[in-house]
N, C-alpha and C positions, 0 to 999 in steps of 0.2 A: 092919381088917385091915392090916396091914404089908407094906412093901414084901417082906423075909425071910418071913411066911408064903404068900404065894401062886408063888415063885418056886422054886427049888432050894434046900435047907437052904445053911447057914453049914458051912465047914469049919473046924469050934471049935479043933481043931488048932494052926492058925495065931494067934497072936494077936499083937496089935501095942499101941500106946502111942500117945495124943496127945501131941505135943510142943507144935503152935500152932493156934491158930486165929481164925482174919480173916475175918470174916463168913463167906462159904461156902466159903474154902479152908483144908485140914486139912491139916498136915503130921504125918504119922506113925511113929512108929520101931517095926523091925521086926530082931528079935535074931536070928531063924530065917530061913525062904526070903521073900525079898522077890516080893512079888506084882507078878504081870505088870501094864503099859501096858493100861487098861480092864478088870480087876478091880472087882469091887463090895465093899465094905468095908460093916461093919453096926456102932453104935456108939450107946449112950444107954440109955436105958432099955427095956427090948422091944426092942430092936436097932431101936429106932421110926427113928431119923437112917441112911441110905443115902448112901454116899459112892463115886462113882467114881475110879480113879488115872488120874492124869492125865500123871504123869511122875514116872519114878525119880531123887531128887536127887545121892543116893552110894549104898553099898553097904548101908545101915542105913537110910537115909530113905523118904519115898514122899511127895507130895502128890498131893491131891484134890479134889475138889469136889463139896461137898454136893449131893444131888439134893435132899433136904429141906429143912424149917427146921433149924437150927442150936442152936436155943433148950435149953439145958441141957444144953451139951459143954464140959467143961473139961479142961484138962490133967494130965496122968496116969490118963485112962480108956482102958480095955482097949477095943480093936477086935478085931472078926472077920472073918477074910478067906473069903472065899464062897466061894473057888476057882471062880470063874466069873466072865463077864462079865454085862451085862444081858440081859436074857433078856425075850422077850415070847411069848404063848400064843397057836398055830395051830390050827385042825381046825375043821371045820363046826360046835361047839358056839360056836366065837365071833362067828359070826351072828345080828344083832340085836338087839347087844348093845354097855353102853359102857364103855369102858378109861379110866384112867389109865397113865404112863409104864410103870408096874412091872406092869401085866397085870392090876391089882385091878381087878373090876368094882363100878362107879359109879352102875349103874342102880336100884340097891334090887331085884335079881330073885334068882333061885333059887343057889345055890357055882356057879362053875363045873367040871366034871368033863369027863373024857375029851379034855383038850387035851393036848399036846405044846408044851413049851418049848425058843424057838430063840431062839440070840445074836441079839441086832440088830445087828451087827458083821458085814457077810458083803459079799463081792466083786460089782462088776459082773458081768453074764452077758458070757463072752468073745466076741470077736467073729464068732468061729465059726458059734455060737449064735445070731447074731441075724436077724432076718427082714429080706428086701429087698424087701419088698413095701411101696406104698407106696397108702394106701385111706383116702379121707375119712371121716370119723367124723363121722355126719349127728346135727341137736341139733334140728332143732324151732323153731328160733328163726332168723328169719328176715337180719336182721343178720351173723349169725356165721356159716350152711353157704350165703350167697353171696357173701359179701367177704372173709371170714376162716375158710375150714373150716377144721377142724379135722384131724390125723393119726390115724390109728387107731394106736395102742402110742407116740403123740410125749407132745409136753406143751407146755401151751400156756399165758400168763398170761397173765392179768385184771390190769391197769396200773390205776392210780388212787390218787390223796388220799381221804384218809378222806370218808366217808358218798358218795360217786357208786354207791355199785350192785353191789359188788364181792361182796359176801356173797349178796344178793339171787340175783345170778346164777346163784352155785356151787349154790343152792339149786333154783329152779328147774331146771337141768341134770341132777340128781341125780332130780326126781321124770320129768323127759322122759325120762331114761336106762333107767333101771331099767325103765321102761311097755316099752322095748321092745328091749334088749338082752336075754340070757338071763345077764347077766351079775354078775359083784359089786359093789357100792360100797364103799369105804373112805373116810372123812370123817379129816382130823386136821387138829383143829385145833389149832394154835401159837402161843402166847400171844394167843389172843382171849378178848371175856368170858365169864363163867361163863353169865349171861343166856341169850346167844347160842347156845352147846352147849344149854341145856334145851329154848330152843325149837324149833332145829329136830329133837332128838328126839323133843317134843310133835309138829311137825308130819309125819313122816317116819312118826311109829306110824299118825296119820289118815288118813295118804296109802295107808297098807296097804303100801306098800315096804321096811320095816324089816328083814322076813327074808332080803334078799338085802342086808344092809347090817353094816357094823361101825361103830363110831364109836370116837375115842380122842383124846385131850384133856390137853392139859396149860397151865391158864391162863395170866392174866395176872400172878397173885399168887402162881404158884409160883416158886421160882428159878430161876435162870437156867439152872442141869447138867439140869435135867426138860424145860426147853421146848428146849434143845438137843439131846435124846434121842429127844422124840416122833416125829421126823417116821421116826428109823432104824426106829422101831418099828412103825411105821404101814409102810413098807415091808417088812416081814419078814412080816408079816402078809397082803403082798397078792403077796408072790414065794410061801409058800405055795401062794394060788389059782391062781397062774400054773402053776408048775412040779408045784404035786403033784396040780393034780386041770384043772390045761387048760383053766383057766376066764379068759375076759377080764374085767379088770379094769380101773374107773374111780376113780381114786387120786384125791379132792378134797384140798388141802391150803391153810387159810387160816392163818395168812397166811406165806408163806415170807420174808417181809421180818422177820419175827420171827425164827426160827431165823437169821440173819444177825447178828441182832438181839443173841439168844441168845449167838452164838457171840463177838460182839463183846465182849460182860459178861466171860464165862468168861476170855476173854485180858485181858481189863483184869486182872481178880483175879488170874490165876496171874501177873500183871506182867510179860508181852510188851510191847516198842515198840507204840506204834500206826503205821498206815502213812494213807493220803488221806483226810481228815477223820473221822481217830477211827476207821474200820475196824481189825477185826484184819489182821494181816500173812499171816494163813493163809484168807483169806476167799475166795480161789478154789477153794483146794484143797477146804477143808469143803464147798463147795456142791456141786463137782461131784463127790465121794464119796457125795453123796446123790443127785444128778441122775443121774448115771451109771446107778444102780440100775433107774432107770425105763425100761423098753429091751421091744421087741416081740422074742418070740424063736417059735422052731419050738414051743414049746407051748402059748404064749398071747401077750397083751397087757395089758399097764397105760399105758392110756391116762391122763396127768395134767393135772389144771387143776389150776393155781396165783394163788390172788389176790396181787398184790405192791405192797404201799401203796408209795406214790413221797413220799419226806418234801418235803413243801413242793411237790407236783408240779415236782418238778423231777429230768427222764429225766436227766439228767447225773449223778445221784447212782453213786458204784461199785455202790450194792446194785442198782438197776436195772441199771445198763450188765453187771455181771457176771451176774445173772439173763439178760436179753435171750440170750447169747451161747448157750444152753441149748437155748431152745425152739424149737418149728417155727411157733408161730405166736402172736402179740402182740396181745393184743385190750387198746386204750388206752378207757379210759373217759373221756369229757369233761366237766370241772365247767361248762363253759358249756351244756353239751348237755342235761346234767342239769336245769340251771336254767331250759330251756325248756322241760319238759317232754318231753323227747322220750328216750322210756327204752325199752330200754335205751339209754343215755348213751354208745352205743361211736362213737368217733371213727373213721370210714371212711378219711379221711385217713392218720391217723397209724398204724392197723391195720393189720397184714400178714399173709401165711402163707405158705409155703413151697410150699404146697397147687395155690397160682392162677395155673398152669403148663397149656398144652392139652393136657399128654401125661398129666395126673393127673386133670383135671378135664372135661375135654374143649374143644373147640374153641366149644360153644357157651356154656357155663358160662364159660367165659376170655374172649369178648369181651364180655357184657352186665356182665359184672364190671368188666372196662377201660372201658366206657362210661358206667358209674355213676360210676366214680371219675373220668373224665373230666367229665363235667356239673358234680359237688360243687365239682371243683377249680376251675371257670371262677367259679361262682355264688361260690366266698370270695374270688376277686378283684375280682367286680364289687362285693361287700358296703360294700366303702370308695365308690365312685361313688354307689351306693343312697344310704347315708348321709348324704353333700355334695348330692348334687343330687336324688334323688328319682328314682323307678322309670322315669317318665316319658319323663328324659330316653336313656334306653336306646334302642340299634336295637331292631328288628322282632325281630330274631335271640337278641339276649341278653336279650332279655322272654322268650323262649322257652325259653330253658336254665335263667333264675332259674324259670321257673312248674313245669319237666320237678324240678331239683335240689329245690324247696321241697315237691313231690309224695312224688319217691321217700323226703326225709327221714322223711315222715310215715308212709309206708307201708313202711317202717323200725322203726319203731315195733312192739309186738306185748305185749298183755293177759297178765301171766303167772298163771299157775296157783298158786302161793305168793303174789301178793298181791291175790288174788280179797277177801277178808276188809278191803283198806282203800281196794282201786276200786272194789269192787261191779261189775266187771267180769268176764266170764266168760274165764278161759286159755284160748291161743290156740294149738293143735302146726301147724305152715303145714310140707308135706313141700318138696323141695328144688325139685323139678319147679313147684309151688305159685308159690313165691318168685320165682323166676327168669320164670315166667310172667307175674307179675305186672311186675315192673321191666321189663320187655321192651313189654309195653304200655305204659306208664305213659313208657317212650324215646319211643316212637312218637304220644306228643301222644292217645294213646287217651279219657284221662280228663281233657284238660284242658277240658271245660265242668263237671267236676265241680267243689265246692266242697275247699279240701285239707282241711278239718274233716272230710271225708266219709274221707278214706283214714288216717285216724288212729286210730291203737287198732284195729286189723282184723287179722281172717287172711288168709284168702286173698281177691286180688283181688277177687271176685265178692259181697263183702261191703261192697264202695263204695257199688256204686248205692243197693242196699238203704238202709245208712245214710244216704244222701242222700235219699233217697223219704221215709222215714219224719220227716228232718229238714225236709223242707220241707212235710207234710201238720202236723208241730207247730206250725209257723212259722204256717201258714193257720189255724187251729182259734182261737187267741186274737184274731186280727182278725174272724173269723167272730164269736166273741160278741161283739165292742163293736159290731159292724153292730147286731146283734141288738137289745144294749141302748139304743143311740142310735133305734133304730126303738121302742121299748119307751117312751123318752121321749117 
């Protein structure tokens, strides 16, 4: 199916002329009415090639950019102008179900029917509209709703270099959500692998969450005009559940460093200057015409996680620094942290929110959180001392804060539900009250005869000792039989 059959017909009316073509940009002559700025254009065989306009050059001209491949368009072929812009399909029939850019479903299921087709071209909700309220949005995961909650209707990234956790996350978050919001999910992902989308619709159907779910996709191997469009369309789709039926909504979007990505490609081609290491010159504006969109208002909420690769980990990069400016709250993944095993990977340090305030969170939530990040902060200065001279040579004091920081790290930590299948570990939901109880003992030197092996991979506190019990009747069981055998001899 074509992008022209599942959308609003062509306005055959209109028809226009290739003049050039440069890999994915088409300039077109048009003898009758020149089609507006974000028009869809249809052109090839089966109108199979989709071209957006992208700017009117003179009064005859138009350039565009392929959403398609390109593959067997040459000059002097008829175009058709849609009389329309892009369009993506709304209603509770797209529940469940998975999209490409243009609304075609992907999943091998039954036509889609009974939906309604909206531009993905549509305005911020004005500020009028918007809600002041301001309510943590609790995850399950212990790490994030005590150091870094999250906003209900904000939007928050997942920071990291490739392979720390970042998808992992977005996954997990989605089967914790759905268990217990009454609410929608919306996945889009943005130039990720193909892989990647199949499997987490394999896993999202097993999970049994699928029917309060969309999914929409535009890979790695498509062009750049489609991974550029995915995300408007992924929003149009979840302003829908917001605005027409009052329902809150959990916008996932991997990876937004792609659409940056995307939008970079697109200005190379239409041959825009570039502006600070090869960015487009319009790369504030594009982000925030999409970030804007994401907004809590009097009918609902779209709450957004965003994963955001950092090229070369490195926060200085513009697509980081201009993303950061967005969101309410910054969850940084660490490749060292990774590499210890200590996952999720989020750097407590370098993670923030906007959230970890005593008038949001309360007074007792705001200081055991100031006191974790105080502990961590002392233990990565003493790290270099450790190093040179050895734990030994520490006070009384700062033995106590490295054994309190090395504790909480571990109990930090938490089994997820999505990688049960390669820990053999059973997923862990720890509520917020759980979490907080636990670090708060754990300040207070409670568990320091425990072993930190014992608080590692746990939910809620009270699954220490246990694992310490059981870990040291192990321990005993293999010296018991060499007694045995050495008596045997």
């Amino acid at each position: 199916m074509t992008a022209s059959e599942s959308g609003p017909k062509s306005d055959v009316g209109n028809l226009g002329t290739i003049v050039t073509v440069r890999g994915s940009v088409i300039d077109i002559r048009f003898d009758g009415t020149l089609p507006p700025v974000n028009s869809l254009l249809h052109a090839g065989d089966g109108d199979r090639v989709t071209i957006e306009v992208l700017a009117q050059r003179d009064e005859r001209h138009v350039r565009g950019i392929a959403l398609t491949p390109t593959q067997g368009l040459s000059r002097g072929m008829p175009v058709k102008d849609s009389g329309g812009p892009l369009k993506a399909p709304v209603g509770k029939p797209i529940l469940s179900r998975m999209f490409d850019v243009f609304g075609n479903t992907v999943d091998r299921g039954p036509p889609l029917e009974g939906v309604e087709w909206r531009s993905v071209h549509n305005e911020p909700p004005p500020l009028i509209r918007r809600s002041i309220r301001s309510e943590v949005f609790e995850t399950g995961i212990k790490a994030i709703d005590v150091l870094t909650p999250l906003e209900h209707g904000g939007k928050a990234g997942l920071f990291g270099g490739a392979g720390v956790g970042k998808t992992v996350l977005l996954t997990e978050m989605i089967h914790n959500m759905i268990g217990h919001q009454q609410g929608v999910s919306i996945f889009c992902g943005i130039g990720e692998r193909s892989r990647e989308g199949e499997e987490l619709y394999r896993e999202m159907k097993a999970a049994g969450v699928l029917p309060n779910m969309v999914m929409i996709f535009a890979q790695m191997n498509e062009p750049p005009g489609a991974r550029f469009r995915v995300g408007h369309a992924a929003l149009t789709m979840a302003e829908y559940f917001r605005d027409d039926e009052h329902r809150d909504v959990l916008l996932l979007i991997d990876n937004i460093f792609r659409f940056i990505q995307a939008g970079s490609e697109v200005s190379g081609l239409m041959g825009q200057m570039p502006s600070r290491l090869g960015y487009q010159p319009t790369m504030g504006t594009e982000l925030a015409a999409l970030e804007e969109r994401i907004a809590n208002t009097d009918n609902g909420a779209i709450t957004s996680l965003q994963a955001v690769y950092v090229p070369a980990d490195d926060f200085t990069d513009p697509a980081a620094v201009h993303t950061f400016s967005h969101l309410s709250a910054s969850i940084v993944l660490s490749r060292k942290r990774a590499s210890e095993g200590l996952f999720p990977a989020i750097d407590p340090l370098q993670s923030s929110s906007k959230m970890i305030t005593p008038g949001i969170v309360g007074e007792y939530h705001y200081r055991i959180a100031q006191a974790i990040r105080r502990t961590l902060a002392q233990y990565a200065e003493l790290k270099d001392i450790i190093a040179m001279l050895g734990l030994e040579q520490l006070s009384p004091e700062d033995r106590k804060v490295v054994a309190r920081a090395r504790r909480l790290e571990r109990f930090l930590t938490q089994p997820f539900f999505t990688t049960e299948q390669f820990t053999n570990l059973t997923g862990k939901l720890v509520s917020l009250e759980d979490a907080l109880d636990g670090c708060e003992r754990i300040l207070a030197d409670e568990f320091k005869d425990l072993p930190e092996s014992a608080l590692y991979m746990i939910g809620a506190i009270g699954e220490a000792r246990i694992k310490a019990q059981s870990s040291a009747e192990a321990e005993e069981r293999p010296s018991e039989e060499t007694t045995h055998a050495d008596d045997d001899a």
